[in-house]
Each structure stands twice: as C-alpha cells, then as structure tokens.
C-alpha positions in Angstrom: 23.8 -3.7 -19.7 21.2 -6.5 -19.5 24.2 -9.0 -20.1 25.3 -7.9 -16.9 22.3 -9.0 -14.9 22.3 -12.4 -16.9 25.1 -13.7 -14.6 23.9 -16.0 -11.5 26.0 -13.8 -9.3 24.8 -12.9 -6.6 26.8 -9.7 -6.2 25.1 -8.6 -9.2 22.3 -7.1 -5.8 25.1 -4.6 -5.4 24.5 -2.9 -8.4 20.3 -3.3 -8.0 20.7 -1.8 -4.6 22.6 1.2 -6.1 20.4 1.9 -8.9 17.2 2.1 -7.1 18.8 4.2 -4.5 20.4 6.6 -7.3 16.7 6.7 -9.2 15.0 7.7 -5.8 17.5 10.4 -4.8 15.4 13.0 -6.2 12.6 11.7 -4.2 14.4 11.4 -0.3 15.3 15.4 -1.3 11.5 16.5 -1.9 10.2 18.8 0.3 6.5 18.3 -0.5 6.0 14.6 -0.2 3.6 12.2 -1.5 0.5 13.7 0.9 -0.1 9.9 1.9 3.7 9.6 3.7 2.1 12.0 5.7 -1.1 10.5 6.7 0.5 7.6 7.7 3.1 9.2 10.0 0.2 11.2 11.5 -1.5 8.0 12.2 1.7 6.8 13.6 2.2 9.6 15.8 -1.4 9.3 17.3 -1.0 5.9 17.8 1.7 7.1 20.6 -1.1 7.8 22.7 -4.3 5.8 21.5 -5.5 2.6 20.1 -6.6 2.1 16.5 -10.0 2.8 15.5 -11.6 3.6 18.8 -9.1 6.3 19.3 -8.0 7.1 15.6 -10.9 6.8 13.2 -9.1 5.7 10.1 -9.5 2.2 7.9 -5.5 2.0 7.8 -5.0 -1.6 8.4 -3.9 -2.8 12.3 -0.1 -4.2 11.0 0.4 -1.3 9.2 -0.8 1.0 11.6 1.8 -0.4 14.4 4.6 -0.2 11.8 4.2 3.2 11.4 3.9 3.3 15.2 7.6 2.1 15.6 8.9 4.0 12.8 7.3 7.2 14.2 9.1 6.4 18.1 12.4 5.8 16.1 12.3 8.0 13.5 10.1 10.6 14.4 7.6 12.1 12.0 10.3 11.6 9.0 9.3 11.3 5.0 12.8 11.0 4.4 12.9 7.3 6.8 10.0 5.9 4.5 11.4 7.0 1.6 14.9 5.1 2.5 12.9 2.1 4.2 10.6 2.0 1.1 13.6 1.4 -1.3 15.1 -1.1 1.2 11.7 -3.0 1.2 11.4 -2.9 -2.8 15.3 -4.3 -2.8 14.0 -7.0 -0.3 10.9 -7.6 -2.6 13.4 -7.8 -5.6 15.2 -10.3 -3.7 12.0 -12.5 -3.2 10.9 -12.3 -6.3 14.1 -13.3 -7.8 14.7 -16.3 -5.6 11.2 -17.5 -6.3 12.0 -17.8 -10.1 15.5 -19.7 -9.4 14.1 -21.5 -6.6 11.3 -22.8 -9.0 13.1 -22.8 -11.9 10.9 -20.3 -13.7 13.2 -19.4 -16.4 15.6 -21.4 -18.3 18.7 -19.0 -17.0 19.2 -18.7 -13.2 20.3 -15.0 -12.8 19.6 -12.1 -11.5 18.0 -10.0 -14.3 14.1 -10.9 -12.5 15.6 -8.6 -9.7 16.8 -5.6 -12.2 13.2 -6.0 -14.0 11.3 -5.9 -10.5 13.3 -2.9 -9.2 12.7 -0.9 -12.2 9.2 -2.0 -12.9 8.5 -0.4 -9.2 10.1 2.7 -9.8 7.7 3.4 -12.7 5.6 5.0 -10.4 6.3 7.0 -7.3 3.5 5.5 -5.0 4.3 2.2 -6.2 7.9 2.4 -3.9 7.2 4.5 -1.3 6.9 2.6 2.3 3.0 1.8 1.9 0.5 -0.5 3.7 0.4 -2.1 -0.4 4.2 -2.5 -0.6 4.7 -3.8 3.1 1.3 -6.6 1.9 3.2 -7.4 -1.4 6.1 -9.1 0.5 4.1 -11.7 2.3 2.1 -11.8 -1.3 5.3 -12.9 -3.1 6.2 -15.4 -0.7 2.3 -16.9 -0.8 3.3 -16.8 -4.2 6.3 -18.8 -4.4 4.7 -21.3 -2.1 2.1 -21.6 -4.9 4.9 -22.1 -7.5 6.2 -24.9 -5.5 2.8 -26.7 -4.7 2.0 -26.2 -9.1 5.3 -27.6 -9.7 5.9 -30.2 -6.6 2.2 -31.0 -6.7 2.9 -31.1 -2.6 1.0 -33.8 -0.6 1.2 -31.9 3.2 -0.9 -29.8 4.2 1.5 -27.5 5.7 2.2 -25.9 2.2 -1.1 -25.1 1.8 -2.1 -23.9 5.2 1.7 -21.3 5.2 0.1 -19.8 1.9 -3.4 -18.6 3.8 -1.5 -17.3 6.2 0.6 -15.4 4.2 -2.0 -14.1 2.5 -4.0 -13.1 5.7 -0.7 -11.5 7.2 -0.8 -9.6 3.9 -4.6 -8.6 4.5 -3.2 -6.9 8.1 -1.0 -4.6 6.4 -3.6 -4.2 3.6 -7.1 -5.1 3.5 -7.9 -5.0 -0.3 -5.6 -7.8 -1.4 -8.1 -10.2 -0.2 -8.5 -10.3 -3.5 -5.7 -12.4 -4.2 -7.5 -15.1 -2.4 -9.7 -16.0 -5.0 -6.9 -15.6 -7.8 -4.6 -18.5 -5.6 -7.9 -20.5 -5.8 -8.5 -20.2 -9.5 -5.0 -21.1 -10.4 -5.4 -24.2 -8.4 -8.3 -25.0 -10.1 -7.0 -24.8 -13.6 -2.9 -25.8 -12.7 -3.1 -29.0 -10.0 -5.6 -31.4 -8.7 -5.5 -30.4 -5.4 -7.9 -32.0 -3.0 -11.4 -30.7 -1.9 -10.6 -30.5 1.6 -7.1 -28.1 1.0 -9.3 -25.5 -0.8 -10.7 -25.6 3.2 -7.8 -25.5 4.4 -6.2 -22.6 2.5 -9.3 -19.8 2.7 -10.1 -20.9 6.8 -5.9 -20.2 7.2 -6.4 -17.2 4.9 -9.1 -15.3 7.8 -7.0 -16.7 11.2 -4.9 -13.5 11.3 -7.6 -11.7 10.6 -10.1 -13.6 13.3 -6.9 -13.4 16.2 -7.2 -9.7 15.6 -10.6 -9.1 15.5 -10.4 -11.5 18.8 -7.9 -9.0 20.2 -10.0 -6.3 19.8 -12.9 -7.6 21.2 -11.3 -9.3 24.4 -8.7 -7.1 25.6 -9.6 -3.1 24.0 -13.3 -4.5 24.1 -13.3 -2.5 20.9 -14.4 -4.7 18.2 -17.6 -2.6 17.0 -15.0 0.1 16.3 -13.0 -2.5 14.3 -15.2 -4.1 11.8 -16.8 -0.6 11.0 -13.7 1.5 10.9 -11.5 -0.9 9.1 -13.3 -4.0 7.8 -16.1 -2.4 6.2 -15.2 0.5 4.6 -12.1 -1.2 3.1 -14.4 -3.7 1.6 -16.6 -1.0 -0.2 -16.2 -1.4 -4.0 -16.6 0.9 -6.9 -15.8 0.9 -10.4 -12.4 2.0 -11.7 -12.2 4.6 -14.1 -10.6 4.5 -17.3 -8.2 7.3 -16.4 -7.3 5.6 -13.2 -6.5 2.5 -15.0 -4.0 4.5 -17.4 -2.1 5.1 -14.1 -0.1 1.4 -14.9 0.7 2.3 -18.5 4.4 1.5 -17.9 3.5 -1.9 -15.7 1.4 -2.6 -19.0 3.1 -1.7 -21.6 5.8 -3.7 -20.3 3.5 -6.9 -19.5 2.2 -7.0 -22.8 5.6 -6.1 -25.2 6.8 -9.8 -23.2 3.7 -11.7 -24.0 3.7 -11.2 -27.7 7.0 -12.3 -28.0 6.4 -15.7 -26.4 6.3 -17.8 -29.0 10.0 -16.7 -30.1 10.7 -18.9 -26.7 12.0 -21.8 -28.1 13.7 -23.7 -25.2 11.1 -23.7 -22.4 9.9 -27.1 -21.3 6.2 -27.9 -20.6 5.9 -26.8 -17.1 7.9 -23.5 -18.1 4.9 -23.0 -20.7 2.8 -23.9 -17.8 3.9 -21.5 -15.9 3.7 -18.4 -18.4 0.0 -19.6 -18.5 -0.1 -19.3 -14.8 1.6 -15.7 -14.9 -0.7 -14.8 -17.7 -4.2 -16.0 -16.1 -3.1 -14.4 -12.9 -1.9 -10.9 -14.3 -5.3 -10.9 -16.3 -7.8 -11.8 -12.9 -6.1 -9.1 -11.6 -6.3 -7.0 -13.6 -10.1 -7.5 -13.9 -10.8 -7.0 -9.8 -8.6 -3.9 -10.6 -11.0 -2.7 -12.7 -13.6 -3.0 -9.6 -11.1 -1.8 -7.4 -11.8 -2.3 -3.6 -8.7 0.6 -2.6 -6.8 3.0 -4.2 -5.8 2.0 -8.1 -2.4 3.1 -7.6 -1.7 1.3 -5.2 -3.4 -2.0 -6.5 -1.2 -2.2 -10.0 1.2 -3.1 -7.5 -0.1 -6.5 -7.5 0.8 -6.4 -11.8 3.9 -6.1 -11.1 5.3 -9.6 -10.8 3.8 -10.4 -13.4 5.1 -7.4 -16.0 8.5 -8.5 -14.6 8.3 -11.9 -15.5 7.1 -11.5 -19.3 9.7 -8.8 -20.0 12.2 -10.7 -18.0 11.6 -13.4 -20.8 11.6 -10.9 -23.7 14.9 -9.7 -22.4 16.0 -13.0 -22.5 15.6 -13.2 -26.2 18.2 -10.0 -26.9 21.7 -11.1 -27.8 23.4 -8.4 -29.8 25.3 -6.0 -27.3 23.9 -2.7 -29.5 20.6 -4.1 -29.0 20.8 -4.6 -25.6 22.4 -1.0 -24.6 19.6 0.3 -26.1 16.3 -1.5 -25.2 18.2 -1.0 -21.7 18.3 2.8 -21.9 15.0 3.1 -23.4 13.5 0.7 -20.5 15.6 2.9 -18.1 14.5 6.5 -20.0 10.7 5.4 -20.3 10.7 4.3 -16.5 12.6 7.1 -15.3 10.2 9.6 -16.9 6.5 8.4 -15.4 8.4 7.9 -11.9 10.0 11.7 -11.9 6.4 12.8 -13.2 4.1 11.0 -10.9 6.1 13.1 -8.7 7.1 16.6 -10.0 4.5 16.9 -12.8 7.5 17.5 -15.4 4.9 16.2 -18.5 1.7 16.1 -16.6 1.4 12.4 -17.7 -0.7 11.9 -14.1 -2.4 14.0 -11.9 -0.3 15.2 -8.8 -0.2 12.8 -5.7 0.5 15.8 -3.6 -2.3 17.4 -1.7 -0.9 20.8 -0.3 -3.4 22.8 1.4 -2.6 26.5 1.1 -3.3 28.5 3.9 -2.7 31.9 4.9 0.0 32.7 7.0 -1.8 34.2 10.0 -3.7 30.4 10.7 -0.2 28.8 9.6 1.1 30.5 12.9 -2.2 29.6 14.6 -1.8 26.0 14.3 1.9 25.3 13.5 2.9 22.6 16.3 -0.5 22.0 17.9 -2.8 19.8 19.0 -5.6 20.3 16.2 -8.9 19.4 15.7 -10.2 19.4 12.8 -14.0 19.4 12.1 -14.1 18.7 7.9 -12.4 16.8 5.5 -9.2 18.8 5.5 -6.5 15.9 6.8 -3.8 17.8 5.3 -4.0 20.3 8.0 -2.5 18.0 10.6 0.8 18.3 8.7 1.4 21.7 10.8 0.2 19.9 13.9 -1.0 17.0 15.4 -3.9 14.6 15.8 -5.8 15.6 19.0 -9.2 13.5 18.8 -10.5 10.6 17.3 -11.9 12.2 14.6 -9.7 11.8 11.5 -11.3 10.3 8.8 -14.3 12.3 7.9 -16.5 9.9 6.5 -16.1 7.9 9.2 -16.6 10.4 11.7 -19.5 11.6 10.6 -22.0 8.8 12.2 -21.2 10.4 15.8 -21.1 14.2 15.0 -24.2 13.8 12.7 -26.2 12.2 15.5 -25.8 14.4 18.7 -29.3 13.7 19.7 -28.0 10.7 21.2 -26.6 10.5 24.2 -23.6 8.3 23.6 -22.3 9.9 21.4 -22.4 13.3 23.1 -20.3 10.9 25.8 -18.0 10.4 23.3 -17.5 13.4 21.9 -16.8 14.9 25.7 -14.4 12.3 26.5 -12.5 12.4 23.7 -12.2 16.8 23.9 -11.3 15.9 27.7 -8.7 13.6 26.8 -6.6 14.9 24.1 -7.5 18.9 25.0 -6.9 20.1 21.7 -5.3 23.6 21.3 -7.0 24.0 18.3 -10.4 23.7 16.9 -11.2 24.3 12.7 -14.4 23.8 12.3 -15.2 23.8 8.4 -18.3 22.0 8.7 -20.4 24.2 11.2 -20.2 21.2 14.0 -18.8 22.9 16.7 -21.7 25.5 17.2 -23.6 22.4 17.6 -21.2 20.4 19.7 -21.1 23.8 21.9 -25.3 23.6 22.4 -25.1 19.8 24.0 -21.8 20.6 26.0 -22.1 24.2 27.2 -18.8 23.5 29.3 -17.3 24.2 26.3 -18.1 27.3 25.7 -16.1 28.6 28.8 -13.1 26.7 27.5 -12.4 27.4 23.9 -13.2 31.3 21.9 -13.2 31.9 18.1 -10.5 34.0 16.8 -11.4 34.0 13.2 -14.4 32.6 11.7 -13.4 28.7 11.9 -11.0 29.0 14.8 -11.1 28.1 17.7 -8.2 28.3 20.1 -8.4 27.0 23.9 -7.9 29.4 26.9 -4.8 29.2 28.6 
C-alpha cells in the first residue's frame, strides 16, 4: 500500500482525504466529546455577545477565540462541525507539509507518501486532530517552516523571506500562545545551518511580536481593555511548569515512529549533502522541541503536535527504504493497526493506554432540569456545567476569576461584579465555592432578585 503513495500524483489526496475521514467516523458519531470541543464552542457562543477577556475570562488565544465565534454563528454549538473541519484542516496541513518536501526537494522521490505519513501520524491521537487553537497554529507553523527550508537551501538575500517567517510565526502565536516557542528553535537552526546576517535575526523576532503588538494595540485603543488582555491571555499562557513523565508518554506513537526512521539513516544511500543537511535540521529541531516540551508552557497533548513533522519526515525516509510488496503490506497494516489503536483509545478507553480526555460531570437529574438551556453562573471550577447551558458572566475560568471575587473589599470590583449580574441576568446561580453569600452582603439588591432552591442553587425570580 505504501507503493501507492510513492507516485507523484496528485490524485493520490483522494485516497488521503478518504482515509482520514473513514478513521475519524467513529469520532463525528461520539456523543460525549473531547470536553475541550466544548469549551471552545462555549467561548464561541459567549463571544456572540461580549468581547474576549474583559467579558469572557479565559486565556484562549484572540484568533482562535473569533474562529470559534464564526463557527458558533454558522454552525451553532456543533462538535460534529469541528470534528469535520478538524479533519479538513489536518488534510490541508497534509497538503502543506507535503508540498514543502517537493517544493524543497527534501527527499530524493517527489510523491505523496509525506502526506499519507502526516495524516496518520495525526490521527495517533484524538486531540491531536480535533479543530484546536494547536492544530489551527500548526498551519501557519508549517508554512514558517517551509520558508525556513527555502532560506537553508536558497541561502535568500531579501529580507522579505525573513520578515514572512516572523509573521507566520506570530499569526501562529494568535491562534496559540505557547508556540512562541518555536521562535527560538527557527533561530537556532539559523545559527547552526546558514550564515544569515546579524541584522535579520532583528528582523525575524521584531516581525515575530507585530501581530501580537497590533492586537494588544487593539485592545488598548478601541475596547480600552488591554489590562484585561495581558493578564487573561498573555500571562497565564506564559506560566511554565515541568512536564511529567506520564504526560510525556502521551506521544509514544509520534515517538516511536520518529525514532524507528532515525536509526535507519545510514541505510540512505542516495541523499546528497544538503539532503543530509536537512535530516540534521529535522533532527536538531524534533530534539529542541522536544526538550521545551518537557517544560511545557500549555497542555502536553497538544504540544507533541509540534513533533509531528518531524516523526513524518524520518519515517517517510524509512518507508522509502521498503521495496518488497509483502514487506510493504505489512509494515503498512502494522503502522495503520498501531495508529488506529492509541487514536480509538485516547477516545473510548478500549486499553486504557491514556487517561480519558472526557470530563463528564454527573449530576442528578433534578439540577439537570434546573439548568438545562439557561443562562448559568457558575461560582467554582466546574466549566463542564455550561454544557447544559450557557455562559452568563465573565467569570469562566476560575483561576482567573478569582482576583475579583477574592477581593470584594474593593470597590471596583464590587462594580464589576454588579455590572456584569446586570448585564447578562443569569437564570442560574451554582455557587460551589461559598461566594455568593458574600457577593449577596456587598450587593443586598440581590437578595430580592435571586432565592436558593437547593443548597448551591440559585434560580432568579421571574
């Protein structure tokens, strides 16, 4: 079956684009999604009536947030539209990744196997496909990274090619915060693969923080909201903390597969110098990666995304090296089989190879019927509740809400706190962390407007 992707035919898509859309079936059909699909739809839907981080307290990046916006207007609160428009965007990705490799002659074949190898590589894992701020970041990452190819190859003497990979790369950060760290990966491997000048090292991280800076700019001049922004988004992206070794086992199959193509390298024996060149590139970038991973700024899962070029272009190589049709059915069912298998169980649980992504809140059926189609509030950190409803304050994140309902004693923030309730009159109030009795004491008004129905609830008067 690999023979069949070694063809430079470009209708050989047709077949990629069926494939990934037969191996995520199973996944459009789910009826208890990835918990993050969610989020990100509920962030979407309270973006129909309020501004990001003044309004919504969340560190969801301002690209991605208005993204979901859209898809929320067209689509409506739908896990089955991300699911589809995450396999379209991994197909596109595919596509990029593929055309990079003949563009910059990467391997000594032009075909269309790099695509097959991507498509499958990101179906190892379920959060690795779905429609996510990560996945939308890695398309502008792959074509900062083909730019780069050309510039180590080309040795390019404009500026311009420099100056388009920063702001790739800062487009990228929009969608997704944490791969800033790729900034300081495209710097190394200038470093150690051209002789690029002083002054374009400049160029490239000032170009990298424009997007960024126009933004920031935005909300400071016209939503006069740019406090909100660098503490809701910037800085809590930025936090770091150290990776776990179970978290790291998460990219096994990205791995497994990165490392099975690197040892057989040296049985490569028709690659010219800047092909070798190149594999030293792949390698030195796959390992930097790797070792920010391991200080990850963002979810984990999310980050071995950025491995994944990488794990497709060593075992694009070692499938290269098969030639006997036996040989090749088989390492193609067993690539298939071993992909299939931690994709379906990232999911479903059918080994319990990973811990579940899901996080279904069980509740009883009496505050099911409470809340189901509401405006909610809720006062904890119980996000998964506003699956049955909808957002009706600023206060989602909990962490980040915490600096204005710890600190009542200031007026401000009692302001706040008032407006907001005013605003978005939610329907319902679950308070989890004992804040409303306190919330009550600074704004008696409310006590006329809202009564508890069971301990926790609080449902508004009609």
């Amino acid at each position: 079956m690999l023979s069949f992707f070694k063809i430079n035919d470009p209708y050989r898509l047709i077949a990629i684009f069926l494939i990934a859309f037969a191996i995520k079936i199973p996944f459009f059909t789910n009826a208890n999604a990835y918990f993050d699909m969610q989020h990100w739809l509920i962030i979407g839907e309270a973006m129909q009536s309020g501004h990001m981080y003044v309004d919504i307290f969340d560190s969801i990046a301002p690209l991605a947030a208005s993204t979901y916006w859209l898809i929320v207007l067209i689509f409506g609160k739908s896990t089955l539209a991300l699911n589809i428009l995450g396999t379209l965007l991994m197909l596109v990705q595919a596509i990029i990744f593929n055309s990079l490799t003949i563009k910059n002659k990467v391997f000594e074949q032009n075909t269309y196997l790099p695509a097959f190898v991507y498509v499958i590589l990101l179906s190892s894992h379920y959060a690795l496909s779905v429609f996510s701020p990560a996945q939308l970041a890695m398309t502008f990452v792959l074509l900062a990274f083909s730019k780069l190819l050309s510039h180590v190859e080309f040795r390019a003497k404009h500026d311009e090619q420099i100056m388009s990979i920063g702001l790739l790369l800062g487009l990228a950060m929009l969608f997704y915060l944490p791969f800033i760290v790729f900034l300081p990966i495209v710097l190394i491997i200038l470093v150690f693969f051209t002789n690029t000048l002083k002054r374009r090292y400049i160029i490239l991280s000032l170009s990298s923080v424009v997007p960024l800076v126009l933004v920031f700019t935005y909300y400071w001049l016209v939503n006069d909201e740019s406090g909100y922004f660098i503490i809701n988004f910037v800085t809590p992206t930025l936090i770091m903390g150290l990776t776990t070794l179970s978290n790291i086992g998460l990219a096994i199959p990205v791995l497994t597969c990165w490392f099975l193509g690197f040892v057989t390298m040296p049985k490569q024996r028709r690659l010219n110098n800047y092909q070798t060149r190149l594999a030293q590139l792949f390698f030195l970038t796959g390992v930097l990666t790797l070792f920010i991973l391991l200080f990850a700024v963002a979810d984990i899962i999310t980050g071995i995304i950025l491995l994944v070029p990488v794990a497709a272009f060593f075992t694009t190589h070692l499938f290269f090296l098969i030639r006997r049709p036996l040989v090749d059915l088989i390492v193609t069912l067993m690539f298939l089989s071993f992909s299939l298998l931690t994709s379906y169980d990232s999911e479903f649980g059918f080994v319990g190879l990973y811990g579940s992504l899901s996080k279904e809140v069980k509740i009883d059926a009496e505050l099911a019927s409470i809340i189901k189609d509401k405006k909610l509030l809720v006062l904890g950190d119980k996000q998964q509740l506003y699956q049955y409803g909808s957002l009706a304050s600023p206060f989602y994140d909990w962490g980040l809400s915490l600096p204005v309902l710890d600190n009542l004693e200031f007026y401000d923030n009692i302001v706040f706190i008032k407006e907001s309730i005013d605003r978005y009159q939610p329907e319902v109030i679950l308070d989890y962390e004992l804040r409303w009795q306190e919330i009550r004491f600074h704004i008696p008004e409310f006590n006329a407007q809202y009564k508890q129905v069971k301990p926790s609830v609080w449902v508004r008067n009609e």
